[in-house]
N, CA, C and O atoms as a DFTB+ gen file, in Angstrom:
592 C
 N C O
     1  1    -110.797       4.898      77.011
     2  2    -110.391       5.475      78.272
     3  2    -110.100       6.965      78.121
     4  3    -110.396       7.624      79.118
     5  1    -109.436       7.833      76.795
     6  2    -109.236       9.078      76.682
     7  2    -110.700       9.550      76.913
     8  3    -111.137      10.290      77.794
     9  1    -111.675       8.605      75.360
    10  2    -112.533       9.556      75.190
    11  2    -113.552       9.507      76.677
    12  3    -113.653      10.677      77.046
    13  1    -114.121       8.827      77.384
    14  2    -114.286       8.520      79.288
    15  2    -113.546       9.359      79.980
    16  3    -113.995       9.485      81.120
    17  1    -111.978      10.405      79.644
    18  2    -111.675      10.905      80.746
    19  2    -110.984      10.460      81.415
    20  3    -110.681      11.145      82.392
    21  1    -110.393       9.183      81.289
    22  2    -110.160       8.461      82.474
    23  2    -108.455       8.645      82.467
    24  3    -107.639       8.819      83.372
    25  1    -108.353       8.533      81.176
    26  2    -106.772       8.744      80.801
    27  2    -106.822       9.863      80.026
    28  3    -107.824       9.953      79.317
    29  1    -105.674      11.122      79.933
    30  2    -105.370      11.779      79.026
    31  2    -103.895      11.768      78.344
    32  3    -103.013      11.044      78.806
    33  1    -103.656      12.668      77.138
    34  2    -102.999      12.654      76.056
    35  2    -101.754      13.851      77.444
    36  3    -102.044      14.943      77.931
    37  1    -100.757      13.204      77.607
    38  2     -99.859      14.274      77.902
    39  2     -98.108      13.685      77.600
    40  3     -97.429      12.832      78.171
    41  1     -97.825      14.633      76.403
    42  2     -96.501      13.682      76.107
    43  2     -95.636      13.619      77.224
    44  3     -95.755      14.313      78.234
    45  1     -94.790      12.797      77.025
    46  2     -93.787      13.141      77.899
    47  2     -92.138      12.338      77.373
    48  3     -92.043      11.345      76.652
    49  1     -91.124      13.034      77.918
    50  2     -89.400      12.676      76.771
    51  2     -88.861      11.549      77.532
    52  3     -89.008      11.511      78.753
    53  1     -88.300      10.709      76.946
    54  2     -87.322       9.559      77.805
    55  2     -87.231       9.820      78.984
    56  3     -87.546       8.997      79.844
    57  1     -86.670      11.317      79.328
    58  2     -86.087      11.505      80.493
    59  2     -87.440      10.912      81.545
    60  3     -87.471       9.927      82.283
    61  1     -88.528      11.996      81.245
    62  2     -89.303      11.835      82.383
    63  2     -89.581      10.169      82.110
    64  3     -89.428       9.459      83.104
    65  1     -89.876       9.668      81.168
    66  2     -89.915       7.964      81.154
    67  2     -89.271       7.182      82.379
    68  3     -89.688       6.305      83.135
    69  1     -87.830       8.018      82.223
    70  2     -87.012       7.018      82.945
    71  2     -86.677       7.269      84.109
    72  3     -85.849       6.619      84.746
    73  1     -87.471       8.530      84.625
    74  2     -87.491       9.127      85.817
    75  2     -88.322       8.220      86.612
    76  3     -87.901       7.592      87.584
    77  1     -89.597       8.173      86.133
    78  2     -90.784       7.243      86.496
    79  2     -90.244       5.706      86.436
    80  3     -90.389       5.105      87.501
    81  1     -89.835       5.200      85.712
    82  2     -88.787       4.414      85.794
    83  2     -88.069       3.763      87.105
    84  3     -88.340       2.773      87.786
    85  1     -87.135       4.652      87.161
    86  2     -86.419       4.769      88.210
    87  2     -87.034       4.475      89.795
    88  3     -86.724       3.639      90.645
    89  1     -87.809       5.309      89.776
    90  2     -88.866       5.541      90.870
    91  2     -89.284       3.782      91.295
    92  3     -89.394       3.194      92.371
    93  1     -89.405       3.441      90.126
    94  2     -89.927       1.786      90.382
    95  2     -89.458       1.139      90.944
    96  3     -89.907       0.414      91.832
    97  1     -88.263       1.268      90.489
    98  2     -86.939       0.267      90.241
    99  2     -86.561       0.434      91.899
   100  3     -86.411      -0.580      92.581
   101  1     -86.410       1.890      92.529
   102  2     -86.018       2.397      93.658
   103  2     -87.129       1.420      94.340
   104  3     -86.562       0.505      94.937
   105  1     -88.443       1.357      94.417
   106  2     -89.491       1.295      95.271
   107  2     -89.121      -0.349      95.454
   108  3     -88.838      -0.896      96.520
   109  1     -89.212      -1.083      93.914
   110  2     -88.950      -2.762      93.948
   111  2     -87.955      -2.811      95.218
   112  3     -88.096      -3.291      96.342
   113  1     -87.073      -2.241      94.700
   114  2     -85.952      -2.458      95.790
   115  2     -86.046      -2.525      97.079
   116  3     -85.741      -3.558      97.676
   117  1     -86.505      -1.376      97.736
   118  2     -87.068      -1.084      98.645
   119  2     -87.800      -2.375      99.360
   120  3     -87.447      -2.848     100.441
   121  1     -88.980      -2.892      98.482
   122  2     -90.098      -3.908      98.998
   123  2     -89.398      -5.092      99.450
   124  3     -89.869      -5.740     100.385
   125  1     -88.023      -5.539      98.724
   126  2     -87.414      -6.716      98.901
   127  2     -85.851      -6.187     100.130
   128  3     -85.128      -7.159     100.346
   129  1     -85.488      -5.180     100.673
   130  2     -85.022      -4.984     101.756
   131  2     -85.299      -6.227     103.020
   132  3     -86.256      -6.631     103.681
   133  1     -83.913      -6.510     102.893
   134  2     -83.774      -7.477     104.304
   135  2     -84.231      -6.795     105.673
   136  3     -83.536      -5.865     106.082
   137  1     -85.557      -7.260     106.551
   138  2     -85.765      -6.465     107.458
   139  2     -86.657      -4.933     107.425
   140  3     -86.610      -4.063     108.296
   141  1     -87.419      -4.909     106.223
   142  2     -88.271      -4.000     106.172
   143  2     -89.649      -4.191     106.832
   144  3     -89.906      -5.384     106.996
   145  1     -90.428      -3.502     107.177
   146  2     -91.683      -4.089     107.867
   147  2     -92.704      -4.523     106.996
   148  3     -92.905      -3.817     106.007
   149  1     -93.339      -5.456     107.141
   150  2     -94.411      -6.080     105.948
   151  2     -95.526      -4.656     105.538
   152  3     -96.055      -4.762     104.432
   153  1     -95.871      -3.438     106.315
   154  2     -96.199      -2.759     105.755
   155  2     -95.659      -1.695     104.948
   156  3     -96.306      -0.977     104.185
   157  1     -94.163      -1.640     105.225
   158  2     -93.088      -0.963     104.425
   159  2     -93.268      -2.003     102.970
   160  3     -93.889      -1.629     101.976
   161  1     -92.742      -3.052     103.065
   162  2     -92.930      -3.910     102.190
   163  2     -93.408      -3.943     101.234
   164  3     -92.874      -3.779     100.136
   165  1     -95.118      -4.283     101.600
   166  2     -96.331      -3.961     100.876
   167  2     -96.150      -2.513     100.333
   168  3     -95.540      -2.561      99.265
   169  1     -96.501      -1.112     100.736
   170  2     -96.281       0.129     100.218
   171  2     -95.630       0.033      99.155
   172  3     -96.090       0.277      98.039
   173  1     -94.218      -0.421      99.459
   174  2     -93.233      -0.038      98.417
   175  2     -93.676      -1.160      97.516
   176  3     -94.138      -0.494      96.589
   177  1     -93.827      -2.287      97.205
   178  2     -94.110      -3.093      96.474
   179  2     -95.536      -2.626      95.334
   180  3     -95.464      -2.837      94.124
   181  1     -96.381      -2.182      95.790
   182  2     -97.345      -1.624      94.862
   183  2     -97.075      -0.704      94.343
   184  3     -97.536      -0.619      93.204
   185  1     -96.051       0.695      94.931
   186  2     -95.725       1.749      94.422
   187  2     -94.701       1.347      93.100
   188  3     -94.635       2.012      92.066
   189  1     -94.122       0.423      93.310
   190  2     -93.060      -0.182      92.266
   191  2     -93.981      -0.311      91.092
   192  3     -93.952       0.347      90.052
   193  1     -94.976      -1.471      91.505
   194  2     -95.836      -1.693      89.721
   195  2     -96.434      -0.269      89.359
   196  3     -96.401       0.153      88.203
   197  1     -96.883       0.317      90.218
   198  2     -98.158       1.657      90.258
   199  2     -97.125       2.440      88.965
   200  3     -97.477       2.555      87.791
   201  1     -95.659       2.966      89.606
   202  2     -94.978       3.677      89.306
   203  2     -94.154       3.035      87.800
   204  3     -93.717       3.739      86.890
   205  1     -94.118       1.795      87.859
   206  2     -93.835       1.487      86.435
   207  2     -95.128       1.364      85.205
   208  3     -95.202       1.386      83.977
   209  1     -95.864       1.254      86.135
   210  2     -97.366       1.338      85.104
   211  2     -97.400       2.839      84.021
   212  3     -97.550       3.093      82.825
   213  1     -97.135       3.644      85.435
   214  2     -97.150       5.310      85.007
   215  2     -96.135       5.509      83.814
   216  3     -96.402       6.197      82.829
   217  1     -95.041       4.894      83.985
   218  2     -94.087       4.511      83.066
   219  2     -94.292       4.607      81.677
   220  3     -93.988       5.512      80.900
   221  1     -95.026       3.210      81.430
   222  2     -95.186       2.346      80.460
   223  2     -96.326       3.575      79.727
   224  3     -96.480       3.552      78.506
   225  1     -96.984       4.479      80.475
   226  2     -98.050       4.928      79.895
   227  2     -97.782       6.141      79.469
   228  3     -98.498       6.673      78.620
   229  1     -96.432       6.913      80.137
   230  2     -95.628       8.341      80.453
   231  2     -95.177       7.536      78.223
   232  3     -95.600       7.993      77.161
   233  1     -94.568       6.748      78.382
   234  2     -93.825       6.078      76.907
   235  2     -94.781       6.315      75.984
   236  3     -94.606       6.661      74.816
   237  1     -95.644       6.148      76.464
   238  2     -97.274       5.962      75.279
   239  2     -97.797       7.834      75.103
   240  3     -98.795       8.041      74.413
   241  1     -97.311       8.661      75.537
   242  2     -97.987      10.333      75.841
   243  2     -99.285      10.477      76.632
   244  3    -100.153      11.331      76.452
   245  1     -99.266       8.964      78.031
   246  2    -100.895       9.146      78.036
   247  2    -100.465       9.150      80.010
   248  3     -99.393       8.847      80.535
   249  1    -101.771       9.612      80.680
   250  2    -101.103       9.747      81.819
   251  2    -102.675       9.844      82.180
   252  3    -103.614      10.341      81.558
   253  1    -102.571       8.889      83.964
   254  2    -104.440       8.584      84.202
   255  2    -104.630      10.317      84.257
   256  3    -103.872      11.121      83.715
   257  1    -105.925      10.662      85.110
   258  2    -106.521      11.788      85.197
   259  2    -106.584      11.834      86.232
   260  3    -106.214      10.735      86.644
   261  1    -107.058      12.981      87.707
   262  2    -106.881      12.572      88.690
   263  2    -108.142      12.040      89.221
   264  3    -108.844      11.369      88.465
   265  1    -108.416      12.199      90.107
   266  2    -109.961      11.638      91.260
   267  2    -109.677      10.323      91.248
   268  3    -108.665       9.792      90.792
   269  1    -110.693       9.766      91.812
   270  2    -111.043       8.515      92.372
   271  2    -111.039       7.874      91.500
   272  3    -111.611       8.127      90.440
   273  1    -110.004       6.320      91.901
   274  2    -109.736       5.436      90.712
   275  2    -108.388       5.778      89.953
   276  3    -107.990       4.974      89.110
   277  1    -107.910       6.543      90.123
   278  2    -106.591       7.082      89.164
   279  2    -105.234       5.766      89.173
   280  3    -104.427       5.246      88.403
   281  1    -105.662       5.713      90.557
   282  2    -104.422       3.871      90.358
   283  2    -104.797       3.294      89.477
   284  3    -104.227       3.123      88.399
   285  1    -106.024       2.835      89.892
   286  2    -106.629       1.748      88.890
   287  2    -106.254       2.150      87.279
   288  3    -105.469       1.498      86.591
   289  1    -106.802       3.061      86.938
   290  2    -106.361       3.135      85.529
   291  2    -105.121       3.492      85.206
   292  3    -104.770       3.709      84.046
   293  1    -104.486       3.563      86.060
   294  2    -102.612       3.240      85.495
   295  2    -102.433       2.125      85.389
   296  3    -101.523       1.850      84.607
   297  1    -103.168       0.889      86.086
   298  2    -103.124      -0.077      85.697
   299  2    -103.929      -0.701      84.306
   300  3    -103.381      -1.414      83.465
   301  1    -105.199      -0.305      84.281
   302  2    -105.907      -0.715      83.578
   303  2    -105.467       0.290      81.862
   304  3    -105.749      -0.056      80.715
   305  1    -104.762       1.479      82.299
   306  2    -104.401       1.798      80.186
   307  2    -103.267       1.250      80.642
   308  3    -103.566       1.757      81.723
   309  1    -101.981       0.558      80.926
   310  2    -101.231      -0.243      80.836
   311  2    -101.127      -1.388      80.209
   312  3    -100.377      -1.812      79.331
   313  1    -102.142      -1.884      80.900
   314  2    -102.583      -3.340      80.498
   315  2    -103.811      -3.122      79.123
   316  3    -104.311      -4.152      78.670
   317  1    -104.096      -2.199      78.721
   318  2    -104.665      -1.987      77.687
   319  2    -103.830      -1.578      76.092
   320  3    -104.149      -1.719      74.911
   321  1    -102.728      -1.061      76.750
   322  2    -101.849      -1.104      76.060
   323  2    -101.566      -2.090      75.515
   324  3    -100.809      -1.608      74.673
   325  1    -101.573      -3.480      75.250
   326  2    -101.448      -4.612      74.536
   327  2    -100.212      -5.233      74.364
   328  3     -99.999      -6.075      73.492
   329  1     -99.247      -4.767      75.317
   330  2     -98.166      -5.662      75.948
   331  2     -98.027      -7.428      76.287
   332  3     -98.670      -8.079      77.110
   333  1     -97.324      -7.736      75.664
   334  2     -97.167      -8.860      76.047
   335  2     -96.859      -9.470      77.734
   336  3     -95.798      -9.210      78.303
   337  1     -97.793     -10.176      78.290
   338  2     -97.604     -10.643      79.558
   339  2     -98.155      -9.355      80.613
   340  3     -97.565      -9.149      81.674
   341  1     -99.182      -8.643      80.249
   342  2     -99.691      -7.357      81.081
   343  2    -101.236      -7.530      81.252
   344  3    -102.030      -6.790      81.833
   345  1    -101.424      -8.578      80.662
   346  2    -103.183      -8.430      80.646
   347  2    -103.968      -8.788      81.807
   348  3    -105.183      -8.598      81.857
   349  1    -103.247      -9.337      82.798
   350  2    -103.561      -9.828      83.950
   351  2    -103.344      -8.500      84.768
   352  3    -103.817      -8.563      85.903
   353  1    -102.682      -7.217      84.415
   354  2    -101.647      -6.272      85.633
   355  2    -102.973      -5.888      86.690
   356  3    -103.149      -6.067      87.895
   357  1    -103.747      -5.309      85.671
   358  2    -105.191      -4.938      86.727
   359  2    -105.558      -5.476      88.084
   360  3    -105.626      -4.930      89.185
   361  1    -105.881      -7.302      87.484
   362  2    -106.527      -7.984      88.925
   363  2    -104.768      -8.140      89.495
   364  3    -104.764      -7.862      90.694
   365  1    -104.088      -8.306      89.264
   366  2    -102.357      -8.945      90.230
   367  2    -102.672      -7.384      90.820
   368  3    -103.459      -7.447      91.764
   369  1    -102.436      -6.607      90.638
   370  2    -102.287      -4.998      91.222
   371  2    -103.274      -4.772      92.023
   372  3    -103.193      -3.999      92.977
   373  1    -104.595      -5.613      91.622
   374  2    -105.662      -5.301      93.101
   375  2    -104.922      -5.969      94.078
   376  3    -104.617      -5.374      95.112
   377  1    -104.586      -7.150      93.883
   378  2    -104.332      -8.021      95.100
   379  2    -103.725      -7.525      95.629
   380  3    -104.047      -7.187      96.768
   381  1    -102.487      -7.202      95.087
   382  2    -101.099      -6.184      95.920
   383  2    -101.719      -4.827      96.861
   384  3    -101.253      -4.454      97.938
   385  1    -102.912      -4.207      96.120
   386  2    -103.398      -3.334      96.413
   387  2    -103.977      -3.423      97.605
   388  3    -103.677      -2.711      98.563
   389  1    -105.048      -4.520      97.604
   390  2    -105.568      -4.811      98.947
   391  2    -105.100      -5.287     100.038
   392  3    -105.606      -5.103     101.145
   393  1    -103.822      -6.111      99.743
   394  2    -102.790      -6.510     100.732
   395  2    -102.152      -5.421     101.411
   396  3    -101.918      -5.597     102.607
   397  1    -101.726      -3.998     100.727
   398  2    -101.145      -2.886     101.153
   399  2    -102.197      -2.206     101.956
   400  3    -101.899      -1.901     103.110
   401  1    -103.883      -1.808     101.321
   402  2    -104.449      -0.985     102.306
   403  2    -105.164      -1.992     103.651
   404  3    -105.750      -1.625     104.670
   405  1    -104.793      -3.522     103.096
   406  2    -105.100      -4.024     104.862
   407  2    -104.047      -3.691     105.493
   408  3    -104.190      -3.434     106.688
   409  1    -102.765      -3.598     104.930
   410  2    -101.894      -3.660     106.176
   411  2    -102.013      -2.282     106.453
   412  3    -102.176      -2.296     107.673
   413  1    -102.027      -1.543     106.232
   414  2    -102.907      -0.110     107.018
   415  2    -103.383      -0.198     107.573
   416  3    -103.031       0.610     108.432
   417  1    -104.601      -0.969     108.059
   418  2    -105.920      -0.583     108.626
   419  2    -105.900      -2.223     109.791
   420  3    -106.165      -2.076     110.984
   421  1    -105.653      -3.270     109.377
   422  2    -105.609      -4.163     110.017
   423  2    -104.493      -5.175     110.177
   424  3    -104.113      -6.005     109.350
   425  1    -104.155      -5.002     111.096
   426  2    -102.421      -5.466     111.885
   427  2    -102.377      -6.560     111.613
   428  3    -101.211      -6.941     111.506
   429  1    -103.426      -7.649     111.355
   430  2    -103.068      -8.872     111.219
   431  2    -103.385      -9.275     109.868
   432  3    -103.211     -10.478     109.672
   433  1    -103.819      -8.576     108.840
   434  2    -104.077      -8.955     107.817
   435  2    -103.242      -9.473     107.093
   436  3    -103.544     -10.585     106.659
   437  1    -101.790      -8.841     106.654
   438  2    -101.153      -9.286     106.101
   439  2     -99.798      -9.969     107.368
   440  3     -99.722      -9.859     108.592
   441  1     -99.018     -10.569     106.481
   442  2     -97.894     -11.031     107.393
   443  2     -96.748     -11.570     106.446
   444  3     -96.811     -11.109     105.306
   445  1     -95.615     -12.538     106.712
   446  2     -94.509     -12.255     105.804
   447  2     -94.902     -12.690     104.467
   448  3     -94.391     -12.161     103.480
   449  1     -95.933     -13.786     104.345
   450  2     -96.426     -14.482     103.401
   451  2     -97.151     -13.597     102.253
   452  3     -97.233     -13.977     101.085
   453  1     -97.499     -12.768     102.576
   454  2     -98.173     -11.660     101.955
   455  2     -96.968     -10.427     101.555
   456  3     -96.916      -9.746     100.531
   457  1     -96.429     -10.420     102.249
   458  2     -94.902      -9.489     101.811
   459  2     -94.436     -10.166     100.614
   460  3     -94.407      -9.712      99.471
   461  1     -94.072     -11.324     101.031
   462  2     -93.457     -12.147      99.880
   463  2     -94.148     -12.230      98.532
   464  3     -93.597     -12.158      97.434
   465  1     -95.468     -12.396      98.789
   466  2     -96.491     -12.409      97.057
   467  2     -95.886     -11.388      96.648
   468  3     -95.187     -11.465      95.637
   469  1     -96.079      -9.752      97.617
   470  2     -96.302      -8.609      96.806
   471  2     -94.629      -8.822      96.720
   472  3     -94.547      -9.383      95.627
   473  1     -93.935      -8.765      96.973
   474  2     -92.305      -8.535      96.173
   475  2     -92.375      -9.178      95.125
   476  3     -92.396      -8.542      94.071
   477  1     -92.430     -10.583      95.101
   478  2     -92.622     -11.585      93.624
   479  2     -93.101     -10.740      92.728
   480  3     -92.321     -10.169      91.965
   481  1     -94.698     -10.483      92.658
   482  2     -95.637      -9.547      92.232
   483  2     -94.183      -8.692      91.471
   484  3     -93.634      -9.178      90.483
   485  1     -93.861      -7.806      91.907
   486  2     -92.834      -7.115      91.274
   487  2     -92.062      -7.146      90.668
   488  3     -91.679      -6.404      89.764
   489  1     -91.450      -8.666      91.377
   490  2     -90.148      -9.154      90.282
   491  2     -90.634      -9.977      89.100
   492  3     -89.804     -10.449      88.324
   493  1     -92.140     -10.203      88.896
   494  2     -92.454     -10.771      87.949
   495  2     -92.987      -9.448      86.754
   496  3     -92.768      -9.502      85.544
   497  1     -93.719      -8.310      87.475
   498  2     -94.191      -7.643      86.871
   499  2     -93.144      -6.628      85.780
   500  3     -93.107      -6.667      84.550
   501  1     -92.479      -5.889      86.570
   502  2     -91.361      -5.219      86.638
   503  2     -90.793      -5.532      85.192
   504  3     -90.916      -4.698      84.295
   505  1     -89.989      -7.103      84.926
   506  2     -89.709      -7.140      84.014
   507  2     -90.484      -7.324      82.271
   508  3     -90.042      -7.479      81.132
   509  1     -91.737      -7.205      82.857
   510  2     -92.486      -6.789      81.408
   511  2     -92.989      -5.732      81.175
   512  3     -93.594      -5.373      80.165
   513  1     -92.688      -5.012      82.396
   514  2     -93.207      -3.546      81.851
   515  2     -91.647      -2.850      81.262
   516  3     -91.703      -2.001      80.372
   517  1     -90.592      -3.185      81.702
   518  2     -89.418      -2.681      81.485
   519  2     -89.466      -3.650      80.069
   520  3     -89.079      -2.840      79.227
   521  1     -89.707      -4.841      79.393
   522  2     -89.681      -5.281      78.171
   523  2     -90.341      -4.344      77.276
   524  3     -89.706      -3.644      76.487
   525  1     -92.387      -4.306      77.455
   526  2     -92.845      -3.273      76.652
   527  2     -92.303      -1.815      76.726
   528  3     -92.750      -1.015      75.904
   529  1     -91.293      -1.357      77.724
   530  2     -90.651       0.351      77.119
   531  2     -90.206       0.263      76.586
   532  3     -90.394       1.124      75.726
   533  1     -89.237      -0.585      76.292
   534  2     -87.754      -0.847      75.272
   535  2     -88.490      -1.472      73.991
   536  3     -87.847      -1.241      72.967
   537  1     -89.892      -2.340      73.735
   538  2     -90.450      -2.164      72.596
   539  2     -91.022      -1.075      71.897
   540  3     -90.786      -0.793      70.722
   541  1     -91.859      -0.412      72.740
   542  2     -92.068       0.962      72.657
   543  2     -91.209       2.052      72.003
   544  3     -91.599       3.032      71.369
   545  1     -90.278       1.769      72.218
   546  2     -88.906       3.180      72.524
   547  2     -87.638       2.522      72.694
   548  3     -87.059       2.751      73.756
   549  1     -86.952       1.562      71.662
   550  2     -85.575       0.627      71.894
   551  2     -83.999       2.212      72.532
   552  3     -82.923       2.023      73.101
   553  1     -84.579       3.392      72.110
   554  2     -83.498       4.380      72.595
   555  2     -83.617       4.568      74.025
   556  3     -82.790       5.333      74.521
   557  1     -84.706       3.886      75.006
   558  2     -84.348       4.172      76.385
   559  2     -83.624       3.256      77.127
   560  3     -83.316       3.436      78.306
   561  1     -83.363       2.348      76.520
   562  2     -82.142       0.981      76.663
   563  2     -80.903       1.431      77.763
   564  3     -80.277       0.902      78.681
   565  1     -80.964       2.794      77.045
   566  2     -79.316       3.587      78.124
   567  2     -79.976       4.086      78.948
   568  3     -79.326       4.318      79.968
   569  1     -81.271       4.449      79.008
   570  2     -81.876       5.008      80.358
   571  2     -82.530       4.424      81.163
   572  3     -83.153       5.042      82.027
   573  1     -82.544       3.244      81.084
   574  2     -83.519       2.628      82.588
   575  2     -82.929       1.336      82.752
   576  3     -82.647       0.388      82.019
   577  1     -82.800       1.745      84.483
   578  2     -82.226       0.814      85.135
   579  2     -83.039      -0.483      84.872
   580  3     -84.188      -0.650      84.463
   581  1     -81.877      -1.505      85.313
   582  2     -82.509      -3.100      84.928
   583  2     -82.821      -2.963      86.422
   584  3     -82.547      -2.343      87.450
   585  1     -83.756      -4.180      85.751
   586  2     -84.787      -4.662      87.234
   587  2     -84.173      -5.302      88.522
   588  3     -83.310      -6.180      88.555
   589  1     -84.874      -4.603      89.724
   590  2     -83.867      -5.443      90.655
   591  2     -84.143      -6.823      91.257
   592  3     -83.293      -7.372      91.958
């Protein structure tokens, strides 16, 4: 994926780790709000994995590239990363994915049932990407919030 372009080499310190981090943790939260709209929902629910993906990869010094496709391969060097319980993140993150840009575009596509996958989606994901940082890097332990 470096040598493709697709991902590059850009270090980055706990802090920003756990900044990106954070961001997740904020968004999870967000998706599972009592009374949010299923397209609030959805949004925040993909931005949660998207943004912990970035994470997991910010830990590694590697960060996608931009243009077309750049989600995707936050998912896909994530899950290439060789994490335990991540090898699936790719196709789970389309689904979430496509559930979020229908509810954009078509009002009836998704509905609470589809809110509900993509939150799960999160609360399942969430805690293995927050497992592989702390394997990665056991000193960001004091810096990132537990999962919500």
């Amino acid at each position: 994926m470096i040598e493709g372009g697709r991902l590059r080499e850009q270090p980055a310190t706990r802090e920003q780790v756990s900044a990106l981090w954070q961001k997740a943790v904020e968004s999870a939260h967000d998706a599972g709000l009592e009374g949010i709209s299923v397209d609030g929902a959805l949004r925040s629910a993909y931005d949660a994995g998207h943004l912990a993906a970035l994470s997991l990869l910010a830990s590694h010094g590697l960060r996608p590239s931009g243009g077309q496709g750049h989600h995707e391969m936050a998912f896909a060097g994530a899950a290439a990363l060789g994490h335990e319980g991540l090898a699936d993140l790719v196709a789970d993150s389309m689904e979430v994915r496509s559930l979020r840009r229908g509810s954009m575009y078509d009002p009836v596509m998704a509905g609470p049932r589809e809110r509900d996958h993509a939150v799960a989606w999160t609360r399942r994901t969430l805690p293995l990407i927050r497992a592989a940082l702390l394997i990665r890097d056991p000193k960001l332990a004091r810096l990132l919030a537990a999962c919500p």
